[in-house]
BAFI-3210 file (N, C-alpha, C; in Angstrom, 3 decimals, decimal comma, padded with zeros to 6 digits):
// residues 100
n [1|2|3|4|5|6|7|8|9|10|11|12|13|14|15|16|17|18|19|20|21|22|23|24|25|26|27|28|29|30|31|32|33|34|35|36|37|38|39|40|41|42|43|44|45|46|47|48|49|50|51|52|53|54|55|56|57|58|59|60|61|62|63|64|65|66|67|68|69|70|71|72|73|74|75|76|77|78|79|80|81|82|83|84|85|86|87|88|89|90|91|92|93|94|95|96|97|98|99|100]
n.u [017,686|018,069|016,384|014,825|015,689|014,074|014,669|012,971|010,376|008,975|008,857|006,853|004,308|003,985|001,890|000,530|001,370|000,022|000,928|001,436|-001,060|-003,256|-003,940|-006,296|-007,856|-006,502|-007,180|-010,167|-010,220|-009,284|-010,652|-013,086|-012,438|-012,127|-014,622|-016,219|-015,280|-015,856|-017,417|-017,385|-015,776|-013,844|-014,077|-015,296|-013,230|-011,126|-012,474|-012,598|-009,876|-009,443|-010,669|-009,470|-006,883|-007,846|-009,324|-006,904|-004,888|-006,412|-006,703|-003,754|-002,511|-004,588|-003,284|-000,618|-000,521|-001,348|-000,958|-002,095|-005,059|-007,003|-008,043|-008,528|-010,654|-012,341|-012,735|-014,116|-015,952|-017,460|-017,752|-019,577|-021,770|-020,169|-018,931|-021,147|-022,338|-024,462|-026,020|-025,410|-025,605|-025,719|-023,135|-021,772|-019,100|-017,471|-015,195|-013,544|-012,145|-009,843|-009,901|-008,493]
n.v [031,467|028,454|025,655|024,672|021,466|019,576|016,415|014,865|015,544|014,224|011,586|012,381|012,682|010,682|007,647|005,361|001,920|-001,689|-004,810|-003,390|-001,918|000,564|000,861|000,854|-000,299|-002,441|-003,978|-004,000|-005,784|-008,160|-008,613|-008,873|-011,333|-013,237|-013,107|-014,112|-016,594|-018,373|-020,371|-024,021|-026,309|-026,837|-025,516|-022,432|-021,875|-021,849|-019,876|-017,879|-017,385|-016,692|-014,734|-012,893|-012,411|-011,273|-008,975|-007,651|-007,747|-005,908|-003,272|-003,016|-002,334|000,222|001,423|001,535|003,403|005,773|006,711|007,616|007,275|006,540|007,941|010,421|009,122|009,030|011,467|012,693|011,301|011,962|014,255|015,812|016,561|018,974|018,761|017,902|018,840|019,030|020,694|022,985|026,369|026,971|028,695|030,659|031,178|033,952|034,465|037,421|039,426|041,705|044,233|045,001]
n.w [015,794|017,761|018,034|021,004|022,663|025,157|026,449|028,208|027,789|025,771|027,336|028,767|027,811|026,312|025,855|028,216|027,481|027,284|026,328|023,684|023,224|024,262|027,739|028,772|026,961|026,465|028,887|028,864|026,653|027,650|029,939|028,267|026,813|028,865|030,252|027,563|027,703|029,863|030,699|030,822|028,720|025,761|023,775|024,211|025,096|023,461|021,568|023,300|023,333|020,861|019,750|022,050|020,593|018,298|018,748|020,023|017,647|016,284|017,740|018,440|015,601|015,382|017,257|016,214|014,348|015,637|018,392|020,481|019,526|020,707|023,067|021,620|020,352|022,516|023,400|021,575|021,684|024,079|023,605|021,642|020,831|020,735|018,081|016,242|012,603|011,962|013,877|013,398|012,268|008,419|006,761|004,343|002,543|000,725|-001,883|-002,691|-005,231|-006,295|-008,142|-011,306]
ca.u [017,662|018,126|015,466|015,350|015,235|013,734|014,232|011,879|008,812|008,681|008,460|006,040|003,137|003,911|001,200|000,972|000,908|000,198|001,172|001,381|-002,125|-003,747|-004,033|-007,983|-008,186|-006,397|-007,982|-011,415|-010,016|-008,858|-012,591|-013,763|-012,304|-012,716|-016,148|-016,671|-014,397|-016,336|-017,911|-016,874|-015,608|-012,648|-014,832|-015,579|-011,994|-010,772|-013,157|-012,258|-008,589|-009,174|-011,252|-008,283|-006,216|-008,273|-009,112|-005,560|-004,200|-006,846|-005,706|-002,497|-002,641|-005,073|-001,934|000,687|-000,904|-001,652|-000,831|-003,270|-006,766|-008,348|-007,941|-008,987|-011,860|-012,846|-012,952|-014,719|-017,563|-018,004|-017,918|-020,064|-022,356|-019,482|-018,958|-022,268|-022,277|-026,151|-025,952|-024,407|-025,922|-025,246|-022,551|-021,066|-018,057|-017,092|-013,865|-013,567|-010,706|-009,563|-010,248|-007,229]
ca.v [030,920|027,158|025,271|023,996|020,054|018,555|015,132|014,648|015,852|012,714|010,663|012,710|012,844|008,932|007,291|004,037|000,475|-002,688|-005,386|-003,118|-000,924|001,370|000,359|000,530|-001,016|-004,090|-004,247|-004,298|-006,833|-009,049|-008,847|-009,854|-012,796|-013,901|-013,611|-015,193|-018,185|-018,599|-021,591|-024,716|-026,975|-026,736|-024,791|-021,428|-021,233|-021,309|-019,159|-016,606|-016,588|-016,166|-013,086|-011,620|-012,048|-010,324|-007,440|-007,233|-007,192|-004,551|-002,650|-003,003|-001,925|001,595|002,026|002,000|004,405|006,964|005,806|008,525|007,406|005,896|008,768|011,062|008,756|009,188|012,735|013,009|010,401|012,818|016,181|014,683|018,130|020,313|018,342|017,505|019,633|019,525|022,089|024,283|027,020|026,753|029,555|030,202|031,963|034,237|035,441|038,436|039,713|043,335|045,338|045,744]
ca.w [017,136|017,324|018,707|022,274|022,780|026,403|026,116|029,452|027,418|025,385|028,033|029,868|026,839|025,760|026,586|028,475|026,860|027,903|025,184|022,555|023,283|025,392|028,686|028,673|025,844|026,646|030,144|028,101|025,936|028,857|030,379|027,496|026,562|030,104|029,842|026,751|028,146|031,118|030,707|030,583|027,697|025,323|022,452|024,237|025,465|022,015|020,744|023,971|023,104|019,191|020,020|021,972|019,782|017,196|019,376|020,575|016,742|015,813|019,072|017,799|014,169|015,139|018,004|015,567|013,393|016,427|019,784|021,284|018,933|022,273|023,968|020,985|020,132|023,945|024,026|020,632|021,882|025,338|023,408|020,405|020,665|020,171|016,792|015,517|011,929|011,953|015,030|013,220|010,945|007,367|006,680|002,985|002,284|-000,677|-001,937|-003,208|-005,208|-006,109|-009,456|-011,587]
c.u [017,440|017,124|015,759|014,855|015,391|013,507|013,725|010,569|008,245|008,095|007,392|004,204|003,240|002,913|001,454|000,498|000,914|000,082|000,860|000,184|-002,261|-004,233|-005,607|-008,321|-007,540|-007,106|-009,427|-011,752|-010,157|-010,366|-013,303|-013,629|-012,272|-013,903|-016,675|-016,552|-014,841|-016,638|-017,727|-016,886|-014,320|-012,816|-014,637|-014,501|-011,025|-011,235|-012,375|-010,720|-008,379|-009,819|-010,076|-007,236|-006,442|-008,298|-007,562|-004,868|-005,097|-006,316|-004,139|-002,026|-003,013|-003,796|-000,963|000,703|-001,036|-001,659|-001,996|-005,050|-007,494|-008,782|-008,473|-010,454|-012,721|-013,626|-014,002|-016,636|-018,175|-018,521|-019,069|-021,057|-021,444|-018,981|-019,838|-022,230|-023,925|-026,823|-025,984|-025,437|-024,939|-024,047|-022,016|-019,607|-017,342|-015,809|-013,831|-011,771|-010,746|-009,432|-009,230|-007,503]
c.v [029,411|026,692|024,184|022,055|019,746|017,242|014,196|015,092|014,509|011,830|011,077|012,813|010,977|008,433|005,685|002,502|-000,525|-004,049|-005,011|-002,156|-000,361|000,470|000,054|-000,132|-002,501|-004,692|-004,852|-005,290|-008,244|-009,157|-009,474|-011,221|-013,838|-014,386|-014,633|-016,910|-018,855|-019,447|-022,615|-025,545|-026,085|-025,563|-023,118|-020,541|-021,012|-020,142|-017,576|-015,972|-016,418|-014,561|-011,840|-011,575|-011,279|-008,954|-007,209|-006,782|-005,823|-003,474|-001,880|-002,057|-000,185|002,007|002,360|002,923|006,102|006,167|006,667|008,393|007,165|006,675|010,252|011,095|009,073|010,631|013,313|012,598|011,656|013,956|016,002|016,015|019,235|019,880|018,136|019,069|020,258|020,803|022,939|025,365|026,775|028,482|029,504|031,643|032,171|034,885|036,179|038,875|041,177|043,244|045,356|046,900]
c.w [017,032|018,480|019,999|022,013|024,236|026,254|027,410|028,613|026,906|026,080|028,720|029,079|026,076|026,506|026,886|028,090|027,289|027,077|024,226|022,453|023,957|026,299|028,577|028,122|025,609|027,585|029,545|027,196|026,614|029,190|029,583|026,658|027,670|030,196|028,908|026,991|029,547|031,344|030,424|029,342|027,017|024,331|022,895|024,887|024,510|021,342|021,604|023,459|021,063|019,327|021,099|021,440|018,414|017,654|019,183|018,935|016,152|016,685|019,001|016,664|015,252|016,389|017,438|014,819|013,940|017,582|020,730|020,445|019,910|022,719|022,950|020,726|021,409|023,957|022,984|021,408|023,506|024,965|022,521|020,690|020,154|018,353|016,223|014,298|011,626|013,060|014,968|011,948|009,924|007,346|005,098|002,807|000,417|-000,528|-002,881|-004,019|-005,785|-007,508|-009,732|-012,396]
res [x|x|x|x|x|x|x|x|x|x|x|x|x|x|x|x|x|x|x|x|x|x|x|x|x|x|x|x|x|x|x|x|x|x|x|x|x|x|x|x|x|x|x|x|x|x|x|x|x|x|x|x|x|x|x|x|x|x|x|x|x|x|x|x|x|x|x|x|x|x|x|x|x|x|x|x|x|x|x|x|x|x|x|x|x|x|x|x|x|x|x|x|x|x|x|x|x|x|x|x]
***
């Protein structure tokens, strides 16, 4: 049986970028080099746009590698009980094999 192709799914699980990252994650970027740049003089407006451009290429980079880590890392940092391994009883597993 040959396998079906929807080429509407793609587009519907792509997530959305906004120069190259996750939307949140540029937004958060943007804020913060605002901030930093807030104050007047030539110095701390340099400094603001070297810092988004660092974010933005790290941003960048962990996007190209997995365009969904934001959104992974997100759900990890919320659940972060259902992963903790210290939670967990110790368990050990043996394998057994059969008598010839």
């Amino acid at each position: 049986m040959p396998a079906v192709v929807r080429p509407g799914a793609r587009a519907l699980n792509k997530p959305l970028l906004i120069i190259g990252i996750d939307r949140k994650l540029a937004g958060l970027n943007f804020l913060i080099a605002v901030i930093v740049g807030a104050t007047d003089g030539f110095v701390p407006k340099l400094s603001a746009f070297a810092l988004f451009i660092a974010l933005w290429a790290i941003g960048r980079r962990l996007t190209r590698s997995d365009s969904n880590i934001f959104l992974v890392m997100n759900q990890v940092r919320q659940r972060k009980a259902l992963y903790d391994p210290l939670k967990r009883d110790p368990f050990r597993c043996v394998v057994a094999r059969k008598q010839e």
